[in-house]
C-alpha positions as CSV (number, residue, x, y, z in Angstrom):
1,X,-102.3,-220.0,98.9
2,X,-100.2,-222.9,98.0
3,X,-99.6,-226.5,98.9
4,X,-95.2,-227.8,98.8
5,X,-95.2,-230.2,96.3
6,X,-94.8,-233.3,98.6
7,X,-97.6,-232.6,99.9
8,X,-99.6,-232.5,96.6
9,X,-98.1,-235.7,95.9
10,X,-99.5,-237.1,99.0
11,X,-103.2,-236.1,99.1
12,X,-106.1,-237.5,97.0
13,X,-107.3,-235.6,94.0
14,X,-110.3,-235.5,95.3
15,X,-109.0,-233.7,98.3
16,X,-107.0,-230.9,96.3
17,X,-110.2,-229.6,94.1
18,X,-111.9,-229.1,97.4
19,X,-108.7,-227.3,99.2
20,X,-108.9,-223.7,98.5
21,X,-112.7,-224.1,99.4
22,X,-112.1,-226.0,103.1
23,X,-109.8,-223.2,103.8
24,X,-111.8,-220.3,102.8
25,X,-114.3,-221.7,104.6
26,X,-112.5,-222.3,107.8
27,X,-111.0,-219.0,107.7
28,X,-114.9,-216.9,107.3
29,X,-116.0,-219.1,110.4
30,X,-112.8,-218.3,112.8
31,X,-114.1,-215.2,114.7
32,X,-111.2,-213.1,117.5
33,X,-107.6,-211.8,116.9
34,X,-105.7,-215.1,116.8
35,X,-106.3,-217.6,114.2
36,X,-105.0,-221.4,113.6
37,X,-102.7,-222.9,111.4
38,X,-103.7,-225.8,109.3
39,X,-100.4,-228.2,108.5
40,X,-100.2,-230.7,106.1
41,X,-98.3,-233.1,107.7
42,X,-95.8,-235.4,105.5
43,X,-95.7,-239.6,105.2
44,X,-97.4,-241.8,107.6
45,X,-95.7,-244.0,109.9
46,X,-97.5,-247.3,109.5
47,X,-95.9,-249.2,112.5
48,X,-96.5,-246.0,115.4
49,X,-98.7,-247.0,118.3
50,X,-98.7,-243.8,119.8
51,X,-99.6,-240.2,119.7
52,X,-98.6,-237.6,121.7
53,X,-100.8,-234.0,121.4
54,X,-99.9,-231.0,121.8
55,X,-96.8,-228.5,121.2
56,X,-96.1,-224.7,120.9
57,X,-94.2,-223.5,118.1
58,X,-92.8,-219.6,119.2
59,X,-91.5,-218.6,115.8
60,X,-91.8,-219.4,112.3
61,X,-88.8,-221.7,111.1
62,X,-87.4,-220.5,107.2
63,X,-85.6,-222.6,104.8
64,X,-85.3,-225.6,107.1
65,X,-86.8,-228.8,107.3
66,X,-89.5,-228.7,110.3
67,X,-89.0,-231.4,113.0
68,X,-92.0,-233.5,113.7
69,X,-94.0,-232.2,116.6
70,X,-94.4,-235.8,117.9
71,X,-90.9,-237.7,118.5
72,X,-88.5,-235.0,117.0
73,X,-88.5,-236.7,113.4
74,X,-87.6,-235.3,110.2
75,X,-90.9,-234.9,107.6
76,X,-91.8,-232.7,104.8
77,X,-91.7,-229.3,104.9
78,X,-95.1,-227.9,105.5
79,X,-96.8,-224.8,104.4
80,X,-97.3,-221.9,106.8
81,X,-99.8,-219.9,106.4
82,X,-100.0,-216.6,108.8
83,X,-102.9,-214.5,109.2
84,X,-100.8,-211.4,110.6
85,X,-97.6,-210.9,111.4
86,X,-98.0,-209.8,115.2
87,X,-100.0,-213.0,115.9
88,X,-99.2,-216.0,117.7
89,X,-100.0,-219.6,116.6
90,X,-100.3,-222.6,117.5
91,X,-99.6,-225.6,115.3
92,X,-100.6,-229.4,116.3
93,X,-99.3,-232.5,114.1
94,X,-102.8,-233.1,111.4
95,X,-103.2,-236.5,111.4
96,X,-105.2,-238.4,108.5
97,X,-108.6,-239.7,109.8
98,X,-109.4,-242.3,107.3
99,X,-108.0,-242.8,103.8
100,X,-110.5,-239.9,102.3
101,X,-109.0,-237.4,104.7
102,X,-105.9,-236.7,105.2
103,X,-106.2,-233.8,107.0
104,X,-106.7,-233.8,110.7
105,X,-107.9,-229.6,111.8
106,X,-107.6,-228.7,115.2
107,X,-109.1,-224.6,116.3
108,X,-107.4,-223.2,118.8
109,X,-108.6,-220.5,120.6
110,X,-107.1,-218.2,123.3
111,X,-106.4,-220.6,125.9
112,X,-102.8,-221.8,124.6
113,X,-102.0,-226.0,124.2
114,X,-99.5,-227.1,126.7
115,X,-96.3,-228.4,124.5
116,X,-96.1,-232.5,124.8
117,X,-92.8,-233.9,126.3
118,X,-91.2,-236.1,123.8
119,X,-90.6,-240.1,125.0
120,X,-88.1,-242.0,124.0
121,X,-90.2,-245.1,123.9
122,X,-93.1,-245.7,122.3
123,X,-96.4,-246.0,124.1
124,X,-98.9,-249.3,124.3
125,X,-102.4,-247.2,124.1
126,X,-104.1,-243.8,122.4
127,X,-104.8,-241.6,124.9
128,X,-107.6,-239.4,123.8
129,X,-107.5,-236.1,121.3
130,X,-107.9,-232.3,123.3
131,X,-111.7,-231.0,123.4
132,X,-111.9,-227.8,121.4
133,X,-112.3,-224.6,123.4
134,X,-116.1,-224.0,124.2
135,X,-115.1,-220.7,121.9
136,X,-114.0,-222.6,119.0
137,X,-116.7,-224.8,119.0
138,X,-119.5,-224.5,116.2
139,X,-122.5,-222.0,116.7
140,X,-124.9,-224.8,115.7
141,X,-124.9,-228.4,115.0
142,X,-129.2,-229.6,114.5
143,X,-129.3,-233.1,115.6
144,X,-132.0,-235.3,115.3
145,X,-133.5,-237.3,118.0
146,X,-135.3,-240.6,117.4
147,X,-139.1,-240.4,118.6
148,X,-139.3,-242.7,121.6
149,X,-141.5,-245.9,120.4
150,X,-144.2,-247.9,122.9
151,X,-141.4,-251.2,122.9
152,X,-143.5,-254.5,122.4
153,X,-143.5,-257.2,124.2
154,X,-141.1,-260.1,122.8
155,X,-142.3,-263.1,120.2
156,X,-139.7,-265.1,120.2
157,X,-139.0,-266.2,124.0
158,X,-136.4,-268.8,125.1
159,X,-137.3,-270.5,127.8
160,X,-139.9,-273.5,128.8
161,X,-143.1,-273.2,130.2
162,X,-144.1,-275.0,133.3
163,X,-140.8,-277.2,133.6
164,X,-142.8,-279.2,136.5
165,X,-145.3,-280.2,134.5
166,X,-143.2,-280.6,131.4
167,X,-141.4,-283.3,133.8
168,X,-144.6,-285.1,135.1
169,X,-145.9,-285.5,131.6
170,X,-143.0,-286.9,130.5
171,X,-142.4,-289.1,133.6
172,X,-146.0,-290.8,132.0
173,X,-145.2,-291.4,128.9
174,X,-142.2,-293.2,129.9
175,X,-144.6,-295.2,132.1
176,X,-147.2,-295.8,129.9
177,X,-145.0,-296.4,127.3
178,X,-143.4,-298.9,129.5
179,X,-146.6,-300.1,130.7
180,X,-148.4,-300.5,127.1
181,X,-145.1,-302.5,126.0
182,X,-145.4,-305.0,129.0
183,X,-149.4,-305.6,128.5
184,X,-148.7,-305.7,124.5
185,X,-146.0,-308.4,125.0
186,X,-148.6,-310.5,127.7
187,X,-151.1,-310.1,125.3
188,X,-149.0,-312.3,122.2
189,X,-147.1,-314.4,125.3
190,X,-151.1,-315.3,125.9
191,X,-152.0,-316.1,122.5
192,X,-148.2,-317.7,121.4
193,X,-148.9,-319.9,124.8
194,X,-151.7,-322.2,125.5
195,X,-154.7,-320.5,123.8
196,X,-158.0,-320.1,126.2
197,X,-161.5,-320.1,124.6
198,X,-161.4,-316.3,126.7
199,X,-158.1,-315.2,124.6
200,X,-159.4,-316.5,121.1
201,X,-162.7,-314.9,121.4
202,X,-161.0,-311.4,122.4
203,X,-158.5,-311.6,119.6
204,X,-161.3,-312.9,116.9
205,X,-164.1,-310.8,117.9
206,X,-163.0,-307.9,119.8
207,X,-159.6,-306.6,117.9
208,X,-160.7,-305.9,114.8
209,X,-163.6,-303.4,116.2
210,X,-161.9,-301.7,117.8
211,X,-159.5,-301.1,114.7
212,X,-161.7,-300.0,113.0
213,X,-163.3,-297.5,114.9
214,X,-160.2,-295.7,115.3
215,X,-159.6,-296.2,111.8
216,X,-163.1,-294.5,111.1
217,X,-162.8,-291.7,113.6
218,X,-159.5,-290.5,111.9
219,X,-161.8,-290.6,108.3
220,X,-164.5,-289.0,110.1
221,X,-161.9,-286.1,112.1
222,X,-160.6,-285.1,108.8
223,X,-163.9,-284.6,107.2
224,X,-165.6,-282.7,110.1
225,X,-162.2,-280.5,110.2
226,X,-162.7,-280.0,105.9
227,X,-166.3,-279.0,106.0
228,X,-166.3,-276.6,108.6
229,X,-163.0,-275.0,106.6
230,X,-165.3,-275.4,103.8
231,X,-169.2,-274.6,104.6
232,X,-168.8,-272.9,108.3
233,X,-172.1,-271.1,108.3
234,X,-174.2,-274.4,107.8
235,X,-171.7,-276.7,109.9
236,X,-172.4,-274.9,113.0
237,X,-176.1,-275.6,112.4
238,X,-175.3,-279.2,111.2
239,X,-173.2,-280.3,114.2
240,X,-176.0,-278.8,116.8
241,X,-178.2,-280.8,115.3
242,X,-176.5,-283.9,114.0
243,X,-174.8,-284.5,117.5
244,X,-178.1,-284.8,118.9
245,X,-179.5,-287.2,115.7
246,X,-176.3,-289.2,116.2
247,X,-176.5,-290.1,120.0
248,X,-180.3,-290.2,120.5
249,X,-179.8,-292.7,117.2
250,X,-177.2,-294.9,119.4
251,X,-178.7,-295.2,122.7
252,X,-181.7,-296.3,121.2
253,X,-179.7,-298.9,118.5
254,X,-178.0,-300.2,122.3
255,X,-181.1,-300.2,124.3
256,X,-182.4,-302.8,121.4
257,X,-179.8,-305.3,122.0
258,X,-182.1,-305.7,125.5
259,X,-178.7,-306.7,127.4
260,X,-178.4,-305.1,130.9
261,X,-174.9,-303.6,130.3
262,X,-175.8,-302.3,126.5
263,X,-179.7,-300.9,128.1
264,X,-177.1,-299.0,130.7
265,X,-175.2,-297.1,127.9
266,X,-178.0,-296.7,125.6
267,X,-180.1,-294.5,128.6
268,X,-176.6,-292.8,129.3
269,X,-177.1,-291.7,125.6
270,X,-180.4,-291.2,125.0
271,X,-179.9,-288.4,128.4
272,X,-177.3,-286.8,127.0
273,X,-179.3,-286.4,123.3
274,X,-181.9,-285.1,125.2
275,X,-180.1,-282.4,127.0
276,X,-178.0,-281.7,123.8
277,X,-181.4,-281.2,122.3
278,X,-182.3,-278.4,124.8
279,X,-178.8,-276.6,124.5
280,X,-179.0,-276.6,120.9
281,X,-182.6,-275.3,121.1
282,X,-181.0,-272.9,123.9
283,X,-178.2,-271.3,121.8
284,X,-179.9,-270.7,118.5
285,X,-180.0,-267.0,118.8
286,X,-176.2,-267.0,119.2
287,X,-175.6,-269.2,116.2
288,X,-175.9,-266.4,114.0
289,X,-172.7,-264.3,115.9
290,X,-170.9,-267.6,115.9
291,X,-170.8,-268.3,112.7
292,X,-170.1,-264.9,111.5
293,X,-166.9,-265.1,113.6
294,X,-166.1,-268.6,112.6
295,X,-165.9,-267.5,109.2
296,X,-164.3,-264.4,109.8
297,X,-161.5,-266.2,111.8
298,X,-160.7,-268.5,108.8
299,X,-159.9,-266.0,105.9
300,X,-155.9,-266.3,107.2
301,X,-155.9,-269.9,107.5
302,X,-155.7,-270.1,103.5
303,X,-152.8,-267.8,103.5
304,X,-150.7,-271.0,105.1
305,X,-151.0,-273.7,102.8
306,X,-149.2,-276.1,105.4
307,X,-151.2,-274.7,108.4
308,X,-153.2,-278.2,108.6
309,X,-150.0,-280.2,108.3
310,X,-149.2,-280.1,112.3
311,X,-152.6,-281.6,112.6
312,X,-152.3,-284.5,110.5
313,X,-149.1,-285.1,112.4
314,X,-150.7,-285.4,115.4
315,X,-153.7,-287.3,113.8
316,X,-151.1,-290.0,112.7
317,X,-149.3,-290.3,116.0
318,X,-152.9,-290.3,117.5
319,X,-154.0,-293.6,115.4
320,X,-150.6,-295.5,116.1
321,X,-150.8,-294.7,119.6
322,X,-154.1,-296.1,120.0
323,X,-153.4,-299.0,118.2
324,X,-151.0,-299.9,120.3
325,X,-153.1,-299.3,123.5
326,X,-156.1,-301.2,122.2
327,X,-153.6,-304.0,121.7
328,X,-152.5,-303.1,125.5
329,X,-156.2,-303.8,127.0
330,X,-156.1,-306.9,125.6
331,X,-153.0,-307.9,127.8
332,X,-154.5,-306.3,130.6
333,X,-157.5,-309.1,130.9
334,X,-154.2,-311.4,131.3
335,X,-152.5,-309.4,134.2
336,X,-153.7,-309.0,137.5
337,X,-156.0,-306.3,139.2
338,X,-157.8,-305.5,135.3
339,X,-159.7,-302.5,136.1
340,X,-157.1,-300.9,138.0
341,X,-154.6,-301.2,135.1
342,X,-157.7,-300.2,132.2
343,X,-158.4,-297.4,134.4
344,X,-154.9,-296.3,134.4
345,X,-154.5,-296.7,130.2
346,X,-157.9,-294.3,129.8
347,X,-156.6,-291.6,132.1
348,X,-153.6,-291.9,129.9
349,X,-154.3,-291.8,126.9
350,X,-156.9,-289.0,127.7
351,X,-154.4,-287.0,129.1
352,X,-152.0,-288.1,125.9
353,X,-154.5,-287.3,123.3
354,X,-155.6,-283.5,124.9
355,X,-152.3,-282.8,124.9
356,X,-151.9,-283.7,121.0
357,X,-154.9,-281.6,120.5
358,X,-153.0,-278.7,122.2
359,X,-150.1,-278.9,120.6
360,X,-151.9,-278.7,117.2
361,X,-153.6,-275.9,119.0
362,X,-150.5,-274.1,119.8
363,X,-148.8,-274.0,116.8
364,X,-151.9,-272.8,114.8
365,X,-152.2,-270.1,117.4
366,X,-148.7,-269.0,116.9
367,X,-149.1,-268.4,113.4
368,X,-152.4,-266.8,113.1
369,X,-151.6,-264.5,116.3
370,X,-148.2,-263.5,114.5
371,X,-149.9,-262.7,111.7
372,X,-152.6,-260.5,113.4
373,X,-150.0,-259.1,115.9
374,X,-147.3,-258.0,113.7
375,X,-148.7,-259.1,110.3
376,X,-146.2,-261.6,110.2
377,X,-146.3,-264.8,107.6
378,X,-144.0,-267.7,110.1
379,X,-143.2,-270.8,109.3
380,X,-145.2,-273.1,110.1
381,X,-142.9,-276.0,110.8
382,X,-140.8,-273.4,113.3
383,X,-144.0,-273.2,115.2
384,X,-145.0,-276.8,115.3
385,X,-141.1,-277.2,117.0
386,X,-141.6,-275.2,119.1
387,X,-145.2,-276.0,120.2
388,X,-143.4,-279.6,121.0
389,X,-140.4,-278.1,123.0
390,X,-140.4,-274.9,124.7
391,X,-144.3,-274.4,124.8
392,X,-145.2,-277.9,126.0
393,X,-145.4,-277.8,129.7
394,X,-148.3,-275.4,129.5
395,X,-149.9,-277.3,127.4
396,X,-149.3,-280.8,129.8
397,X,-150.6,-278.2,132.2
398,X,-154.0,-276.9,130.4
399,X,-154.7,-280.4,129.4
400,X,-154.8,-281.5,132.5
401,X,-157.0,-278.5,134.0
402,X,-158.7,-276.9,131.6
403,X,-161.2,-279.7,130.8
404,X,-162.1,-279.8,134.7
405,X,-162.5,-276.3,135.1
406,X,-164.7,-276.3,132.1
407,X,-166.9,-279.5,133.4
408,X,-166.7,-278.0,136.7
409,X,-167.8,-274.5,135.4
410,X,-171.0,-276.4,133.6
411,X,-171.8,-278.4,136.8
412,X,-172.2,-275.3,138.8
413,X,-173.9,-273.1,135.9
414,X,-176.4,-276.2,136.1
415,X,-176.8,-275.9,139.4
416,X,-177.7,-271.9,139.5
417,X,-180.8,-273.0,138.1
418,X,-182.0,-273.6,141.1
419,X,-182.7,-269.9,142.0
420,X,-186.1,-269.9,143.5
421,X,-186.7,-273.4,144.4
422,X,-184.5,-273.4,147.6
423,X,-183.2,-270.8,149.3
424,X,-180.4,-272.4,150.8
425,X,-179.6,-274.6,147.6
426,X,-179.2,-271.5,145.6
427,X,-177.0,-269.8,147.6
428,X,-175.0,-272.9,148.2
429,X,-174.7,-272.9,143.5
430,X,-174.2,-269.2,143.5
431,X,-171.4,-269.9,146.6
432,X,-169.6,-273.0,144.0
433,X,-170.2,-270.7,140.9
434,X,-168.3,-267.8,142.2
435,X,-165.9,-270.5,143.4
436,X,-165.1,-271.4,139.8
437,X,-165.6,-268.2,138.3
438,X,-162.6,-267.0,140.0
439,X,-160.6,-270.4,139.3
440,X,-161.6,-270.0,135.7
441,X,-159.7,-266.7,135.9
442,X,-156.2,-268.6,137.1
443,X,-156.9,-271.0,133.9
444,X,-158.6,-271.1,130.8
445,X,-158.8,-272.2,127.0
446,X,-157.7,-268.9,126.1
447,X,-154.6,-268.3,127.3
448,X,-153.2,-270.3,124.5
449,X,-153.1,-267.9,122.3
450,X,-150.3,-265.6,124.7
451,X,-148.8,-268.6,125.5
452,X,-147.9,-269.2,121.8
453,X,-147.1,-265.7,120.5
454,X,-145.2,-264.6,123.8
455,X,-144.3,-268.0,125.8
456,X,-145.8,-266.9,129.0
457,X,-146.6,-269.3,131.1
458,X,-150.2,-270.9,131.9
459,X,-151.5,-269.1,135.2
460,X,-150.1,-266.1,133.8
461,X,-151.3,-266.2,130.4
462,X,-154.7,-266.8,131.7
463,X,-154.7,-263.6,134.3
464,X,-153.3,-261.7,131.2
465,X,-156.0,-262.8,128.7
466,X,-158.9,-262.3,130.9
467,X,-157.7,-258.7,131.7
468,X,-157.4,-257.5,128.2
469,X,-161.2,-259.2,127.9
470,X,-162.1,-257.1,130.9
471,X,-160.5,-254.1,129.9
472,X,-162.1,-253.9,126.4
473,X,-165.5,-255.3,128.1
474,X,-165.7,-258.6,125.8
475,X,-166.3,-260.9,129.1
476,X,-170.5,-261.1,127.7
477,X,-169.4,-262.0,124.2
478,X,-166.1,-264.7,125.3
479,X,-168.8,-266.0,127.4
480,X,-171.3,-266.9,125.6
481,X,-169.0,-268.4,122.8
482,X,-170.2,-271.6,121.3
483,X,-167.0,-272.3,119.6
484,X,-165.5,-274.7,122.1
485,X,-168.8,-276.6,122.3
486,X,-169.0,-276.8,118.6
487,X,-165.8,-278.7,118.5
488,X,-166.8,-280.3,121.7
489,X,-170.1,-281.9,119.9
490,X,-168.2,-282.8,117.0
491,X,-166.6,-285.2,118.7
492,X,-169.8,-286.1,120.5
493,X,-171.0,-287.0,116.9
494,X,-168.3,-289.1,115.5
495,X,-167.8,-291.3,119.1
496,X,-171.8,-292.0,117.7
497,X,-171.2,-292.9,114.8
498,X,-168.5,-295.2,115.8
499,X,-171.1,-297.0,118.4
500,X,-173.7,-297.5,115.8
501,X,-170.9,-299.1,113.3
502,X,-169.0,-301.5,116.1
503,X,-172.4,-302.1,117.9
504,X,-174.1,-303.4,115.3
505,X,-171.1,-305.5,114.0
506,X,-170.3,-306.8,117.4
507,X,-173.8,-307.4,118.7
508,X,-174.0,-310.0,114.8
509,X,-170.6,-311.7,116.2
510,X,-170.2,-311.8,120.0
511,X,-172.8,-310.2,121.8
512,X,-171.3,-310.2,125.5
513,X,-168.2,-307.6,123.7
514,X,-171.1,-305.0,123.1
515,X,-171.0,-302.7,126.0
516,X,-167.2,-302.9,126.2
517,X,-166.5,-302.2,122.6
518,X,-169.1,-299.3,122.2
519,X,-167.8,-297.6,125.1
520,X,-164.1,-298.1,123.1
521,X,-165.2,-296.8,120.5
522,X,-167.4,-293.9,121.3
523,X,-164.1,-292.8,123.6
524,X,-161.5,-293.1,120.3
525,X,-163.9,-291.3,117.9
526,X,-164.1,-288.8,120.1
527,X,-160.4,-287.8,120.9
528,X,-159.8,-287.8,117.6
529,X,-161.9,-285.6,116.5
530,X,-161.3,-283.4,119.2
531,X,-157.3,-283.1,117.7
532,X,-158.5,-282.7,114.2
533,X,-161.0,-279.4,115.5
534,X,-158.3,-278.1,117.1
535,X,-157.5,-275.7,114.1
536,X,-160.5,-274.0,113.6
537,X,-160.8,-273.8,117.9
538,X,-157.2,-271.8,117.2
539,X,-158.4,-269.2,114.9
540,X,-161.3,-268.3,116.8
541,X,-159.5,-268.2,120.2
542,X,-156.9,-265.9,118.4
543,X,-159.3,-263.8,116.8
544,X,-160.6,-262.6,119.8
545,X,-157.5,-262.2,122.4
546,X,-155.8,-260.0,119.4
547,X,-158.6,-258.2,119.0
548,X,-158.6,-257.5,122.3
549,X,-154.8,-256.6,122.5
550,X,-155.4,-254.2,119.4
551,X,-158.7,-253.4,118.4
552,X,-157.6,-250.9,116.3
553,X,-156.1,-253.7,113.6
554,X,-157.3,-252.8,110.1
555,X,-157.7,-256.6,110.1
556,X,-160.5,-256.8,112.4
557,X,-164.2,-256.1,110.8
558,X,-167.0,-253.9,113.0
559,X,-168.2,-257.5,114.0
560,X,-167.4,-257.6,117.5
561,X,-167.6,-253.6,118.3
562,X,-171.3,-253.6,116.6
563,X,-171.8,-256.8,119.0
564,X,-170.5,-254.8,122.5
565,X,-172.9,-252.0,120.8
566,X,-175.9,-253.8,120.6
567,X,-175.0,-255.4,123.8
568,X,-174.3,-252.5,125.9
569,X,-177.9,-250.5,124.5
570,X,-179.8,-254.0,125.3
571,X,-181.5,-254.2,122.0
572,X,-179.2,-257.9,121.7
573,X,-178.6,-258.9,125.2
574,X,-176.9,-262.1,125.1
575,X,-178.5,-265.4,126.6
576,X,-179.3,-265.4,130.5
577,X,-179.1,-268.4,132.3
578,X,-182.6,-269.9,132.1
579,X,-184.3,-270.0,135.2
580,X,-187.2,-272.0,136.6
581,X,-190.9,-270.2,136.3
582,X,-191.6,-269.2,139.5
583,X,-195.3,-269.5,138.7
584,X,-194.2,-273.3,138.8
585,X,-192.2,-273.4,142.1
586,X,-195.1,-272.5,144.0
């Protein structure tokens, strides 16, 4: 079997070594009475638009050019090849499919191909090649089908979180902003002015204090931040203890100065050491869990060198923002209606400062939860962006919430202790503690984590988080965490230390600024802290809701199932609630 020469000429070489064997096999495969014919067709026409299929050809045509099946053109002669004499074709036009085939094979079987009406104009479209004949048509073709996958829920969302509160949050700081502008310009119009004996002793003995408290709580965030990095097992103990040391240490140092305002805060103090005492004295059995999941949270963290960098951001903005305010309550002992106005400026800058903390918060839990979900290493600076753009109205939202629900949530824990005493008091606690048990479901610290990896919003990341805990029976063990009120004490700690420094220094210079300016500075010591604990808060958080979402992560030790073990046989039963003796309510 041969192929006319301008043919050859016009097929790859590739193609012509394989020839002989594509049409022995074709012609083994064919099965019936009436077989195809395979036609080489000549030159392509690079500037046709159309194709028309189709044709009958009745009798072999001898010694003459063949026509083109197409438009009636002239080509090259092709090669017939007949598989009996008494058989009847059909030919079709073989078209090249791409440059490595030139050959375009169409199997006819007995149903015959309608002949195609030549146009005298060229057509605009490709209308689509004949099917095959189901009898033409391969015995077998094994295809493969792709396994259908669980599909997983999307990390990298596009819209914003809680738009309304993204709005309010930035309707304040253009009002504070505003605000702490005006009362920063009255306060140097006072002093540029006619200088009172009022003004000089604020600016002499009041300014500077307060500087440098919040210059010492920024020291003071970084170092508590580095040595629970560092030494977690023996921090958590430390900051139990030392919170306690620290504020018994300052309400005593106040109630000293024997001035009716400082005796005020130094009893506020020395209550609160006491009943930090008794929760640290309280919690000691679950020290030991805590610490072995604070440390267990914090192997990734050295994987992101620039992990703390976010943090330090929001440290800096922190201590130029509250420079600027302390300058601001100066002004506003120049301005009318003062403790309206200083009232206003510590709701703000509370509200300012938790949501620093959150953002730091956010983008740590980004990274850590995208590298437990997926085993992902981000960026940390992509994270950060986004914890400041798209993710920020849940975390204007938590801010404002979150520490109510929790203080709330205390208040009526507090409260159940009264089982036994009085009937009716009791039910009335159990009545509020079911009231913010179910609130605490619609918004907690822990839906941070989702709203980070998958940009859900607040509410819902909160219903979702608490589900996964209640489907994988964690609810004892989130519970009883001591995390949050690690970090939370830490702060307590530093805002003590700042008292003792200020107090001591201002009681030597002006001792009427004593109360004010402890109060100052136990308030900036302690937001910043809280903004610099705000990584290792992250890590733990993430820990558990992505061992919740997948417990089955090779990245997760036997800590937490050993825990629900122990917990669930009642050989480890985690802190109850003390209640009162009843042998003493009689």
């Amino acid at each position: 079997m041969g192929i006319s020469e301008p043919v050859r000429n016009s097929m790859p070489a590739k193609f012509l070594k394989l020839s002989p064997n594509l049409f022995n096999y074709w012609f083994c495969w064919l099965k019936g009475p009436k077989f195809s014919v395979l036609q080489i067709t000549g030159e392509e026409r690079e500037n046709e638009k159309a194709e028309e299929w189709g044709g009958e050809i009745g009798q072999e045509r001898q010694n003459t050019g063949a026509k083109d099946v197409e438009k009636g053109e002239i080509g090259n002669r092709p090669k017939m090849i007949e598989a009996s004499p008494h058989t009847d074709f059909h030919a079709s036009m073989l078209r090249s499919l791409n440059p490595t085939n030139p050959l375009r094979i169409v199997i006819n079987g007995s149903s015959s191909v309608p002949a195609a009406t030549p146009t005298s104009a060229p057509l605009h479209h490709h209308p689509p090649p004949p099917q095959p004949s189901p009898s033409s048509q391969p015995r077998f073709i094994p295809t493969t089908t792709p396994t259908p996958q669980a599909q997983l829920q999307s990390l990298n969302s596009r819209g914003y979180t809680d738009k309304f509160f993204l709005f309010l949050f930035a309707l304040q700081v253009v009002i504070a902003i505003g605000l702490v502008g005006f009362l920063v310009y009255k306060a140097i119009e006072g002093f540029g002015g006619e200088f009172k004996r009022r003004e000089k002793d604020i600016l002499k003995h009041y300014l500077p204090q307060v500087e440098a408290a919040s210059l010492l709580s920024i020291i003071l965030a970084v170092l508590w931040q580095k040595a629970v990095r560092v030494w977690p097992k023996f921090m958590v103990h430390f900051i139990l203890w030392s919170s306690f040391a620290t504020s018994l240490s300052a309400g005593i140092l106040l109630i000293c100065f024997q001035k009716p305002t400082t005796d005020v805060c130094g009893v506020a103090l020395i209550a609160f050491a006491i009943g930090n005492g008794l929760y640290s004295c309280w919690v000691t059995q679950r020290t030991k869990f805590c610490t072995k999941i604070l440390m267990k949270s914090l192997e990734p963290v050295s994987k992101f060198p620039d992990l703390n960098h976010p943090t330090y951001y929001m440290l800096g903005a922190g201590f130029l923002w509250m420079s600027l305010w302390i300058v601001a309550v100066i002004g506003a002992l120049n301005f009318y209606f003062p403790p309206l106005i200083l009232i206003a400026l510590v709701l703000s800058l509370a509200w300012t400062a938790e949501v620093m903390r959150n953002v730091a918060n956010l983008t740590v839990s980004r990274v850590i939860a995208l590298y437990y979900l997926r085993g992902m290493q981000s960026s940390t600076q992509f994270c950060f962006q986004r914890a400041l753009t798209r993710n920020l109205g849940s975390a204007c939202l938590g801010s404002l919430f979150v520490p109510a629900i929790e203080a709330l949530r205390i208040v009526a824990r507090g409260l159940n202790l009264l089982e036994g005493e009085d009937e009716f008091l009791f039910s009335c606690a159990h009545c509020c503690l079911r009231i913010v048990e179910s609130i605490f479901r619609y918004g907690n610290g822990w839906a941070y984590v989702q709203i980070a990896a998958y940009g859900k919003n607040f509410v819902k990341a909160s219903q979702d988080t608490w589900k996964q805990f209640e489907k994988q029976e964690m609810e004892a063990i989130v519970d009883s965490d001591i995390t949050s009120a690690v970090c939370f004490l830490s702060g307590v700690c530093s805002g003590s230390i700042c008292v003792i420094m200020v107090a001591a220094w201002t009681h030597s210079v002006h001792q009427s600024f004593t109360a004010t300016i402890s109060l100052l500075a136990a308030f900036v010591g302690y937001l910043m802290t809280r903004i610099a604990m705000a990584l290792p808060h992250a890590c733990v958080s993430c820990y558990y809701v992505c061992y919740a979402e997948n417990p089955e992560n090779r990245l997760f030790d036997k800590t937490i199932p050993d825990r629900l073990s122990l917990i669930k046989s009642g050989r480890d039963a985690v802190a109850p609630t003390p209640r009162v003796p009843r042998r003493f309510t009689r």
